[in-house]
VOPA-615113 format. One record per residue (C-alpha): x negated, y, z negated; residue number from 1; residue in three letters. Coordinates in nm, 4 decimals. Last residue first. Layout:
X; Y; Z; NUM; Ala $
...
***
This chain:
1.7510; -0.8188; 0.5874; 280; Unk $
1.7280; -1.1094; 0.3563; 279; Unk $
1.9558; -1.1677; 0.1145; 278; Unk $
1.8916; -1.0819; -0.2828; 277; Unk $
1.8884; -1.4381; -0.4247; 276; Unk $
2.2015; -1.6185; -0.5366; 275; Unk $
2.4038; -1.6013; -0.8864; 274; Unk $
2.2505; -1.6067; -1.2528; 273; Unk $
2.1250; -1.9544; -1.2686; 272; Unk $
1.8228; -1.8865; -1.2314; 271; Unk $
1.6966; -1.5286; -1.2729; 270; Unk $
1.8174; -1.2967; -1.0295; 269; Unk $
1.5870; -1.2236; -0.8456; 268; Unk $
1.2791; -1.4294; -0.8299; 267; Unk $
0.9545; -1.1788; -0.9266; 266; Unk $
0.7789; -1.0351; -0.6190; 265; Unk $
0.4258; -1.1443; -0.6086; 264; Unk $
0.1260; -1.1232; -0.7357; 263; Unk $
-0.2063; -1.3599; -0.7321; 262; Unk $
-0.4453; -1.1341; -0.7009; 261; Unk $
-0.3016; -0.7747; -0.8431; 260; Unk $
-0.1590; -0.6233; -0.5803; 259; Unk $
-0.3624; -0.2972; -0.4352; 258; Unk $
-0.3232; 0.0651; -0.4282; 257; Unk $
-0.4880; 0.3042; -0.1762; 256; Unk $
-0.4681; 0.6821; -0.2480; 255; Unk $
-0.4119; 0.9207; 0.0576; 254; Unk $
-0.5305; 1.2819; -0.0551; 253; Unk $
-0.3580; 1.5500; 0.1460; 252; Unk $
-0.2450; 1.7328; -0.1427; 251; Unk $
-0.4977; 1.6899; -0.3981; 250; Unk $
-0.3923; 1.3443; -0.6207; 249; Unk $
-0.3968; 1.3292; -0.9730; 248; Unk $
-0.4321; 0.9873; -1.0714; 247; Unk $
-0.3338; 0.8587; -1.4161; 246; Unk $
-0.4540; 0.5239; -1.5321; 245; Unk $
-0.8594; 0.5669; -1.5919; 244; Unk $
-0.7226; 0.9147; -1.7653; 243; Unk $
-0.5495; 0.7132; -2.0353; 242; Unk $
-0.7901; 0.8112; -2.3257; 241; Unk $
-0.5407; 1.0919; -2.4405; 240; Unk $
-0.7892; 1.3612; -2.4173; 239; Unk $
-0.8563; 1.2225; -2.1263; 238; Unk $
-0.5385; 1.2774; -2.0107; 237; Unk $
-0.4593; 1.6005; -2.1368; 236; Unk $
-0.7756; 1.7476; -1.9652; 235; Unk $
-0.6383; 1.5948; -1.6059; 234; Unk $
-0.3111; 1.7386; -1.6915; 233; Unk $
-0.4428; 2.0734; -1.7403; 232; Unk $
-0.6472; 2.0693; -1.4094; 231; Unk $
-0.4132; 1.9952; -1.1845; 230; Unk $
-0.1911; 2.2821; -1.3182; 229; Unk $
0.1738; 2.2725; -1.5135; 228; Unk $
0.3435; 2.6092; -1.4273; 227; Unk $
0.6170; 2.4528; -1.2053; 226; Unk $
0.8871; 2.7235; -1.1806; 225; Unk $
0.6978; 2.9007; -0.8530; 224; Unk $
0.6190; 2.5425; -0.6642; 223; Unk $
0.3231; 2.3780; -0.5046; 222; Unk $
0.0692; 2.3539; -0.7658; 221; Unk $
0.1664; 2.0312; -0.8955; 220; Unk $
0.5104; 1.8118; -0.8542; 219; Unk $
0.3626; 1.5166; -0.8269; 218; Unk $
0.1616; 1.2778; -1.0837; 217; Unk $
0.0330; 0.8575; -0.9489; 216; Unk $
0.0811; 0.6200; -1.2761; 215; Unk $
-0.1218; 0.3359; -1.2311; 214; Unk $
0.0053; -0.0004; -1.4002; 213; Unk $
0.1462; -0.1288; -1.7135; 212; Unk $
0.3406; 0.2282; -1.8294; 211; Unk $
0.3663; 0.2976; -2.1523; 210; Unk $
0.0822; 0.5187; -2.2111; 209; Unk $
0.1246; 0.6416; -1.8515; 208; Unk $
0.5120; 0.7525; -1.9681; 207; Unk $
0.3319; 0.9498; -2.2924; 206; Unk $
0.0871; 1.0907; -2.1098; 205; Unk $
0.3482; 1.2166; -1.8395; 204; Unk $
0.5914; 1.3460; -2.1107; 203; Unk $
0.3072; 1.5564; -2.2970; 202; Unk $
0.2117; 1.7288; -1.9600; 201; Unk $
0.5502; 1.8155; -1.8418; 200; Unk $
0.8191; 1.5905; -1.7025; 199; Unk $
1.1036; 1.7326; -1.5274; 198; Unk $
1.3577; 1.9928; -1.5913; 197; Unk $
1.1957; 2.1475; -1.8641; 196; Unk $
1.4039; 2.3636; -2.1244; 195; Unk $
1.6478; 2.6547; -2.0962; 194; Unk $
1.6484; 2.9764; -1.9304; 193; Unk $
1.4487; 3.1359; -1.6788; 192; Unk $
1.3806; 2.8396; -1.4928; 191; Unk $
1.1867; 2.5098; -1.5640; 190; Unk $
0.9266; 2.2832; -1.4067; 189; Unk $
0.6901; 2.1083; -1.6332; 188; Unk $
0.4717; 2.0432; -1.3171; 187; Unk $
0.4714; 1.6383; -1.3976; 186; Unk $
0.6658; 1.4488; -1.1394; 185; Unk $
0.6463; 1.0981; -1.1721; 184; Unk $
0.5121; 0.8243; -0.8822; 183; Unk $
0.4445; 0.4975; -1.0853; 182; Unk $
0.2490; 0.2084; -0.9224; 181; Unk $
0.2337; -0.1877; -1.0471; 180; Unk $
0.6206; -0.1218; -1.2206; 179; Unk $
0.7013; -0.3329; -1.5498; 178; Unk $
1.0483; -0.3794; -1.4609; 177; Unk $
1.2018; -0.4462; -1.8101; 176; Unk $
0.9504; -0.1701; -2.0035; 175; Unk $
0.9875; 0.0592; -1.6890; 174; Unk $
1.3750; 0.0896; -1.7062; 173; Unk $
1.3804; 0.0937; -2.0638; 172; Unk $
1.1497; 0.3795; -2.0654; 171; Unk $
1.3406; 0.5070; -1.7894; 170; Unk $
1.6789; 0.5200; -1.9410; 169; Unk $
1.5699; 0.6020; -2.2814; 168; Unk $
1.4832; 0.9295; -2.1298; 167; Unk $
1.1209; 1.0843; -2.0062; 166; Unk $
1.2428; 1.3807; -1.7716; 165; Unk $
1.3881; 1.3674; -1.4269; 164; Unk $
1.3071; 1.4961; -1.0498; 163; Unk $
1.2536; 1.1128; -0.8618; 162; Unk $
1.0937; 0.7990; -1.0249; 161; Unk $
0.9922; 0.6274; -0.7407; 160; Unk $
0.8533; 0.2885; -0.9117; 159; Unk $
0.6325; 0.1036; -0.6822; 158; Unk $
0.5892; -0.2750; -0.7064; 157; Unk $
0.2408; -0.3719; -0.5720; 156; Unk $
0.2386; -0.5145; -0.2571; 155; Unk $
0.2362; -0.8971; -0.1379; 154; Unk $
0.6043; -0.9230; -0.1177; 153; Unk $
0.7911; -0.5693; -0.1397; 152; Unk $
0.9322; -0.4369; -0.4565; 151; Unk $
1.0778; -0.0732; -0.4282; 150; Unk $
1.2512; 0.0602; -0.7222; 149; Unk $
1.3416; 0.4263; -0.6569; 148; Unk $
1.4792; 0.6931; -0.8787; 147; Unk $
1.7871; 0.8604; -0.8309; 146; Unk $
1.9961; 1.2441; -0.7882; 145; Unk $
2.0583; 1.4198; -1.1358; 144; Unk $
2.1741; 1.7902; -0.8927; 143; Unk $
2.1706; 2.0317; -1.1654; 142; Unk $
2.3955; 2.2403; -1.3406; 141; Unk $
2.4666; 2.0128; -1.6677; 140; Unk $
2.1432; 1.9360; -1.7078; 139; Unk $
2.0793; 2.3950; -1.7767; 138; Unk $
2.3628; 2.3875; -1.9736; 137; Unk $
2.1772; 2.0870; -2.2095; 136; Unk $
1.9267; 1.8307; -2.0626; 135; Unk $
1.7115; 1.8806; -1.7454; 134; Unk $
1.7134; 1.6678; -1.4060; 133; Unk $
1.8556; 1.3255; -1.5770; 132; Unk $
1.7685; 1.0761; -1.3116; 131; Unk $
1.9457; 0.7108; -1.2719; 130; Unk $
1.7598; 0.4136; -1.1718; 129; Unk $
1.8447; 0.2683; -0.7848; 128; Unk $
1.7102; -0.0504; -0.7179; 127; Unk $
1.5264; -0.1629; -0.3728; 126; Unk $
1.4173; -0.5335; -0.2314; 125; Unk $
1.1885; -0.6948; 0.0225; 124; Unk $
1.1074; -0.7363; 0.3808; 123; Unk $
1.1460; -0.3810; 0.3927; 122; Unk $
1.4722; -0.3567; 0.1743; 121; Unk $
1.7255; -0.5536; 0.0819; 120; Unk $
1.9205; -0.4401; -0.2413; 119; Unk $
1.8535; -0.5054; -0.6252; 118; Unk $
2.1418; -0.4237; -0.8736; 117; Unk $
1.9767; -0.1212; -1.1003; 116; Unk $
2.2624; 0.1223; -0.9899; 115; Unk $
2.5695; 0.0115; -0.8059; 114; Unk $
2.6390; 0.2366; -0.5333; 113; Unk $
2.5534; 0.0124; -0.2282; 112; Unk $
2.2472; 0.1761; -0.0357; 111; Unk $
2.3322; 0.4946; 0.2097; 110; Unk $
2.1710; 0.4403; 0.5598; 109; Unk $
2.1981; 0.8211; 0.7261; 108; Unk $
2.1058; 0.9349; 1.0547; 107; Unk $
2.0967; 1.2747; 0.9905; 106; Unk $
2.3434; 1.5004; 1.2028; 105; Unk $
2.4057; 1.7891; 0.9331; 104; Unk $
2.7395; 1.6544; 0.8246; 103; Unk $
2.5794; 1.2851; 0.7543; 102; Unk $
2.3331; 1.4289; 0.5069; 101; Unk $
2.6406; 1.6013; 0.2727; 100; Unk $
2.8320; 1.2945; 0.3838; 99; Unk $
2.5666; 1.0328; 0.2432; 98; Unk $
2.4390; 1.2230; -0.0166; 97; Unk $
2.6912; 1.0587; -0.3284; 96; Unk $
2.6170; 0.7132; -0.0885; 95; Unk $
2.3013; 0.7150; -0.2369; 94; Unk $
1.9365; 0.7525; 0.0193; 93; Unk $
1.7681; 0.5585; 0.3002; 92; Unk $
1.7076; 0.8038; 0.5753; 91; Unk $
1.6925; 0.6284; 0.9444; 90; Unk $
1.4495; 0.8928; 1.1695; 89; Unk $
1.7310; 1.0721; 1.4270; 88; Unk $
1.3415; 1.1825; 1.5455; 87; Unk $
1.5081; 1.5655; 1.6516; 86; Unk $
1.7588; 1.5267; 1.3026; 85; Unk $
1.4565; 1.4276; 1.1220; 84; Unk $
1.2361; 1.7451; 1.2123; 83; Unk $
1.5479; 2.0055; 1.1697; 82; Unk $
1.6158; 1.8480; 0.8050; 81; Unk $
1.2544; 1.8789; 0.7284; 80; Unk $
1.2699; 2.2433; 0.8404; 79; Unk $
1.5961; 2.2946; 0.6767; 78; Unk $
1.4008; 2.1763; 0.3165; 77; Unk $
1.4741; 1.8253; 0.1292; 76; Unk $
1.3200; 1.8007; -0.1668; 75; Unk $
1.1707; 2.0881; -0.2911; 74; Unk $
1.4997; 2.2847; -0.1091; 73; Unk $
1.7231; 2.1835; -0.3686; 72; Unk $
1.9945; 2.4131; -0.3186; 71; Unk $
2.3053; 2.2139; -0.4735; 70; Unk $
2.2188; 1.9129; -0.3072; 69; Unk $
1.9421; 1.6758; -0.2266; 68; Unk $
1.8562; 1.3788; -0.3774; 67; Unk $
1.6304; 1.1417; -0.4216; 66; Unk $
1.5922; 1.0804; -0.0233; 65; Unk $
1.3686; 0.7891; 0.1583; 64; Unk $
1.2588; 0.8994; 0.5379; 63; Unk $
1.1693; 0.5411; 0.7491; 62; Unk $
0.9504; 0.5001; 1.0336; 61; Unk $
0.6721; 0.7576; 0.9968; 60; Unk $
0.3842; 0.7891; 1.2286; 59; Unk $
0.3932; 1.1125; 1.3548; 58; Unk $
0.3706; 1.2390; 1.0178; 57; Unk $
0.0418; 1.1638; 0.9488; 56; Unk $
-0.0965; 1.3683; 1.2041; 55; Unk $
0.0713; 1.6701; 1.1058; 54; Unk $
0.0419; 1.6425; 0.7542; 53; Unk $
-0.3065; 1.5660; 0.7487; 52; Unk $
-0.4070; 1.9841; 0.7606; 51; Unk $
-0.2318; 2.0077; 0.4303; 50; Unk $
0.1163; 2.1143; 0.4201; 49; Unk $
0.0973; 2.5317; 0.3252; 48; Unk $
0.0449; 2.6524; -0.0566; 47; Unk $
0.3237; 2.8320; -0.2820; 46; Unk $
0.6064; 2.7163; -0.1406; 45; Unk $
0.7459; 2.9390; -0.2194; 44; Unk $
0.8257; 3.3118; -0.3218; 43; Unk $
0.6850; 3.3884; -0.6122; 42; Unk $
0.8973; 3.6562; -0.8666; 41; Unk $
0.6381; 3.7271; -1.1058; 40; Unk $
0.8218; 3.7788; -1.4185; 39; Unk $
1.2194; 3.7215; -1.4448; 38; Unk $
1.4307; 3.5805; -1.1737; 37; Unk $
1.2572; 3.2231; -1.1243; 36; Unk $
1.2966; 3.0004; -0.8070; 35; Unk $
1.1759; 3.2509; -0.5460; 34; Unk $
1.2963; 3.1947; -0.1756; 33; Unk $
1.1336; 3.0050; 0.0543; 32; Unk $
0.9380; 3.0906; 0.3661; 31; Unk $
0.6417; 3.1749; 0.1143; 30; Unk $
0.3662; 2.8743; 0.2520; 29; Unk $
0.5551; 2.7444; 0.5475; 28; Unk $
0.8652; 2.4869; 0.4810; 27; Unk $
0.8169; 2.1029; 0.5649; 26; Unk $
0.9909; 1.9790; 0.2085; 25; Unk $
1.0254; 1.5975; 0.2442; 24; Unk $
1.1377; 1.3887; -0.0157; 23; Unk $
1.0416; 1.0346; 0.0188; 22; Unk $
0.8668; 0.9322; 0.3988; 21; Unk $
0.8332; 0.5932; 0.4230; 20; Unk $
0.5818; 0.4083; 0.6811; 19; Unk $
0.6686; 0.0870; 0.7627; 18; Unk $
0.4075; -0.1836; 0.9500; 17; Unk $
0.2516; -0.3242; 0.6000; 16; Unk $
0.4083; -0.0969; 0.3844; 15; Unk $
0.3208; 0.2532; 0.3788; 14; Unk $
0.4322; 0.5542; 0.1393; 13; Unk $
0.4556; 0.8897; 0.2559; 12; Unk $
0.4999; 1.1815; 0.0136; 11; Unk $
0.6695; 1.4652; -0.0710; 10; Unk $
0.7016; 1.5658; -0.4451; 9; Unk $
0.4719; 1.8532; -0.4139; 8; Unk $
0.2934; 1.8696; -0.1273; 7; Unk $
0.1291; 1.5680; 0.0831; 6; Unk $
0.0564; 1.2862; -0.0947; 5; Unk $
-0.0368; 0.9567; 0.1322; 4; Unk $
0.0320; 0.6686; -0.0557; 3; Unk $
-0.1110; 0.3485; 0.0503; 2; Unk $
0.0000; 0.0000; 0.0000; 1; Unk $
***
């Protein structure tokens, strides 16, 4: 597997022949508007794609969505939505986005509602995991969207885990599942009022501290309401003694992960607990 991080929480992910783009946001540097009222009012993104964008691109099969309404740009911008309508790319995402992506001429694949049941995918299987994008008035505004469970035979198991804080959802989640990769935001995003609306710097330590695998941080440097910088996170993790576990990739960087020898996809669902997930 190889993750190729190119802003923020857009990435492409390849499997074998696939190549999955999650989240993209194609905007210039400043095209888009600020996302904080009071003190410096930044428009965004802050930085361009990185020069491997373009190439990279062209090779993309698939385009994976969190989610994607009320206004968030971050993760699904009109330039992005202008490139995949041209390719008519397939975009995996929830059937709460299908209509909202169908009505702008996306060639949408929504997955079957139910959350954590495993669902062909790639040669393999996805889950859905819920989000919770903030807590209190500010949670109650937001867009929650998914995570992303993505086990595929002879890869490691990557766990997407989309725009939410650390909740007893996702421990749980990631104590059952025991994920090989972990992609988590961790810019500490917030607005003007109320508390983070993804993980900060304390929240990632404490996810790669109970995380098995590698745990791969977003979200950096990219946006106006993320204040959480490369280099503060990479202090806070070896302070914490789990920096050999968290990578901090520059945009552009492609990190390779391998399987542990031996690995493979666990049967699902245990016997005697109905049939295997179908094959595509």
């Amino acid at each position: 597997m190889k993750i190729h991080h190119l802003r923020n929480a857009t990435i492409i992910v390849e499997f074998g022949p696939n190549r999955i783009l999650i989240d993209p946001m194609f905007a210039p540097k400043n095209a888009l508007p600020p996302l904080r009222v009071f003190g410096a009012r930044q428009r965004n993104p802050l930085v361009d794609l990185p020069e491997s964008a373009a190439t990279a691109l062209e090779s993309v099969t698939h385009c994976l969505i969190t989610h994607c309404q009320k206004g968030h740009f971050d993760h699904l911008d009109r330039a992005a939505k202008n490139w995949l309508r041209d390719r008519q790319l397939p975009i995996i995402c929830t059937p709460h986005d299908t209509r909202h992506l169908a009505e702008r001429g996306l060639n949408v694949r929504p997955l079957p509602e139910a959350h954590g049941q495993p669902n062909s995918f790639m040669g393999g299987r996805i889950r859905t995991v819920r989000c919770t994008h903030g807590r209190g008035l500010v949670g109650k505004l937001m867009e929650h969207g998914v995570g992303y469970l993505i086990e595929v035979p002879d890869e490691p198991s990557l766990y997407l885990s989309g725009d939410t804080i650390l909740t007893p959802t996702v421990r749980e989640f990631v104590a059952h599942h025991r994920p090989q990769v972990c992609v988590v935001p961790a810019g500490g995003a917030r607005f003007d009022m109320g508390s983070d609306i993804i993980m900060g710097i304390d929240e990632v330590v404490e996810f790669t501290r109970l995380a098995p695998g590698v745990v791969v941080a977003n979200h950096l440097e990219a946006l106006s309401h993320c204040p959480v910088t490369r280099s503060a996170l990479a202090l806070a993790a070896r302070q914490a003694g789990v920096e050999a576990r968290l990578h901090i990739p520059r945009d552009g960087e492609v990190l390779h992960m391998t399987a542990p020898v031996g690995a493979r996809m666990a049967t699902w669902p245990p016997p005697g607990i109905g049939a295997p997930c179908p094959a595509p």
